[in-house]
C-alpha positions as MATLAB code, in Angstrom:
seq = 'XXXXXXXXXXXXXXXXXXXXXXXXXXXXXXXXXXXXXXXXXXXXXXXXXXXXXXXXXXXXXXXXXXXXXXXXXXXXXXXXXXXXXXX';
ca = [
       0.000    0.000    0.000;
       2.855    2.380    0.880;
       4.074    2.405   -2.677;
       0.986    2.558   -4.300;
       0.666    6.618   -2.096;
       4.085    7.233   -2.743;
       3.575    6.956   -6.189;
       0.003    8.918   -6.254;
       1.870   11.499   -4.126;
       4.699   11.982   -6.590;
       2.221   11.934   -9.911;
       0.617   14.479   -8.556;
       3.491   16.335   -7.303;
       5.264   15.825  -10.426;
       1.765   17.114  -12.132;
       1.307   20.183  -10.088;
       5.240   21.202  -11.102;
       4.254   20.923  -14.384;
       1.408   23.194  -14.391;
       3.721   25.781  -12.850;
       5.877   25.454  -14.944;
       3.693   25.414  -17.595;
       1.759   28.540  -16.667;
       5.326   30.290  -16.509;
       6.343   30.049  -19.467;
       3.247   30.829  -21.331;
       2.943   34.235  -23.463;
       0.515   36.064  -20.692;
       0.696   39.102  -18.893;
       2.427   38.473  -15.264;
      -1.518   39.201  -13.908;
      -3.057   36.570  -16.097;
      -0.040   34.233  -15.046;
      -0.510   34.891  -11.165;
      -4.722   34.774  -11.794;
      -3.539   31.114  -13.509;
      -1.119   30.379  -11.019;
      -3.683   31.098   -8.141;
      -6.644   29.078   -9.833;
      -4.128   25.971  -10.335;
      -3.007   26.408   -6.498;
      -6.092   26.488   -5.365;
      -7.731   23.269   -7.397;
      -4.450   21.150   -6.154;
      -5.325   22.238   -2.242;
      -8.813   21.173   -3.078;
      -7.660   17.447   -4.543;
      -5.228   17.346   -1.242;
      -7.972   18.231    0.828;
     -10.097   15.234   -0.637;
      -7.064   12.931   -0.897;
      -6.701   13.265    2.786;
     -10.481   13.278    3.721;
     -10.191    9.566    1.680;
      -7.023    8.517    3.583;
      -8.330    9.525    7.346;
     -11.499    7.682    6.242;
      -9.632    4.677    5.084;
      -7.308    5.110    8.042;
     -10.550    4.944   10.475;
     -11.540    1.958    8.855;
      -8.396   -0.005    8.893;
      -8.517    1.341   12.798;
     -11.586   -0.274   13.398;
     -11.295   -3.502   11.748;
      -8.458   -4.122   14.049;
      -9.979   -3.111   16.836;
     -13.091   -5.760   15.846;
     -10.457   -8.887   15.432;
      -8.302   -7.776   18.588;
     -11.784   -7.983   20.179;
     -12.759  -11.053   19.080;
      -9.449  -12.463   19.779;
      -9.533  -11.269   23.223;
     -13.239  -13.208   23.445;
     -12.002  -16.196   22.225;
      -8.865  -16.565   24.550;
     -11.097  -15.752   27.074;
     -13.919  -18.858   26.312;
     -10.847  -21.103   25.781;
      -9.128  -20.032   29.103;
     -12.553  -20.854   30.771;
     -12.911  -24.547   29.027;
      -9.098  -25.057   30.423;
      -9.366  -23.672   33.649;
     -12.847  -23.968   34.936;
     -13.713  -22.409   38.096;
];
């Protein structure tokens, strides 16, 4: 999984130079280029804000699934430790 961000991360950091780079060179006026510049900042904050709403929601999940089996686990040592050791 780690490689699978890692590479998302640097596609869209390589992407994001690009557009810069991009929107530098190009024949505009330096206000066009910063009105550009701004737009293109502001859409890649909005696609890291949603990347990371999707990560802390996949994170929670992950969180809770383990939670479930380290509970179930628990339940289950606990019914075999009472079939062992009966009181």
């Amino acid at each position: 999984m780690g490689n699978k961000w890692t590479g998302t991360v640097a596609f869209l950091c390589g992407a994001a130079l690009g557009v810069i780079v991009g929107i530098y060179f190009a024949p505009k006026s330096g206000e066009e280029m910063r009105e550009d510049l701004n737009d293109q900042i502001n859409e890649g904050a909005r696609r890291v804000r949603t990347a990371s709403r999707s990560v802390a929601r996949r994170a929670q999940e992950m969180a809770d699934q383990i939670q479930k089996s380290v509970s179930e686990l628990a339940e289950t040592g606990m019914r075999i430790s009472r079939k062992v050791n009966p009181s």
